[in-house]
C-alpha positions as CSV (number, residue, x, y, z in Angstrom):
1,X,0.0,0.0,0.0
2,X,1.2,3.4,-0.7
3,X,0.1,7.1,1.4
4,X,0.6,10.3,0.7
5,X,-0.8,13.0,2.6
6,X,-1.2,16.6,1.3
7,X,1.0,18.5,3.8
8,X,3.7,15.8,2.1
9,X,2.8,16.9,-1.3
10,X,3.1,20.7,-1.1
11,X,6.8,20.9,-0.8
12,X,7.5,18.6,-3.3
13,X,8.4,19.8,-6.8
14,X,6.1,20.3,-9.3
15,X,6.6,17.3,-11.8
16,X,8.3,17.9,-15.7
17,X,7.2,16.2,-18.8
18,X,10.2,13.8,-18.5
19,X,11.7,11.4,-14.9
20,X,14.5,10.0,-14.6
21,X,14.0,5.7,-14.2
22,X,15.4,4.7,-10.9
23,X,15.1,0.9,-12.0
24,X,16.8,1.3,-15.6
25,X,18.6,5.1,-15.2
26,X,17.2,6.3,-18.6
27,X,14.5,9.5,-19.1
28,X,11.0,8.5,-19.7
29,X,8.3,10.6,-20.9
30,X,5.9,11.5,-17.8
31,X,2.1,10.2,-19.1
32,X,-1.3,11.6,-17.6
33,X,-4.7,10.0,-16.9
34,X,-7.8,11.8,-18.4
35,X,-10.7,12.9,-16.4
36,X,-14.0,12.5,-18.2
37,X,-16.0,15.5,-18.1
38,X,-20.0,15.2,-17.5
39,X,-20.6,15.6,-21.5
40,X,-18.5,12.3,-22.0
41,X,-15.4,14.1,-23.5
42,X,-12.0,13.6,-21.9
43,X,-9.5,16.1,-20.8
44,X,-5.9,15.6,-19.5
45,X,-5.7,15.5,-15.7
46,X,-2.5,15.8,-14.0
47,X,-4.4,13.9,-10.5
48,X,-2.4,10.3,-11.6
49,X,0.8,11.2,-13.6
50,X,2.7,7.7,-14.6
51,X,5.8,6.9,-16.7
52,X,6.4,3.5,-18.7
53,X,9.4,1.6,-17.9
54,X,9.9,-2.1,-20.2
55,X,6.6,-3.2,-19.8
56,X,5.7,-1.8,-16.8
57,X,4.1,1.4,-15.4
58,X,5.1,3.2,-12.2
59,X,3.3,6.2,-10.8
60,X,5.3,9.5,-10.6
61,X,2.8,12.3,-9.5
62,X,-0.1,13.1,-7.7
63,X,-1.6,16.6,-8.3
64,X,0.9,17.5,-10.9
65,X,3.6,17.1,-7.9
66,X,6.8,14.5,-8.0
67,X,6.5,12.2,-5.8
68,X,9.9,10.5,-6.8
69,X,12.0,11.7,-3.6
70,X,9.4,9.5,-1.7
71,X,11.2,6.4,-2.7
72,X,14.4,7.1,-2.5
């Protein structure tokens, strides 16, 4: 299980468009879930931000903040 509280999340920086991988050391391009709005459409949200790594994806922000420096 993973936490993260919101006085946790307001000093972390505010998360790029790339991360660095801790698990291969190369730069991945930081992904976004879409929220869909109440007419059906979908709009980028930056609530979940993810990055693909080999065939895996690992979460790298909540609320458009980096919350890398969590696991190190």
């Amino acid at each position: 299980m993973f936490t993260i509280g919101n006085d946790e999340l307001k000093n972390n920086p505010s998360l790029g468009d790339f991360i660095l991988c801790p698990h291969c050391g190369e730069r991945h391009i930081i992904q976004h879930g879409d929220e869909i709005l109440p007419d059906g459409t979908k709009k980028k949200s930056k609530l979940l931000s993810f990055y693909k790594c080999r065939d895996k994806c690992f979460l790298a922000g909540v609320n458009g903040k980096n919350i890398m420096s969590k696991f190190k």
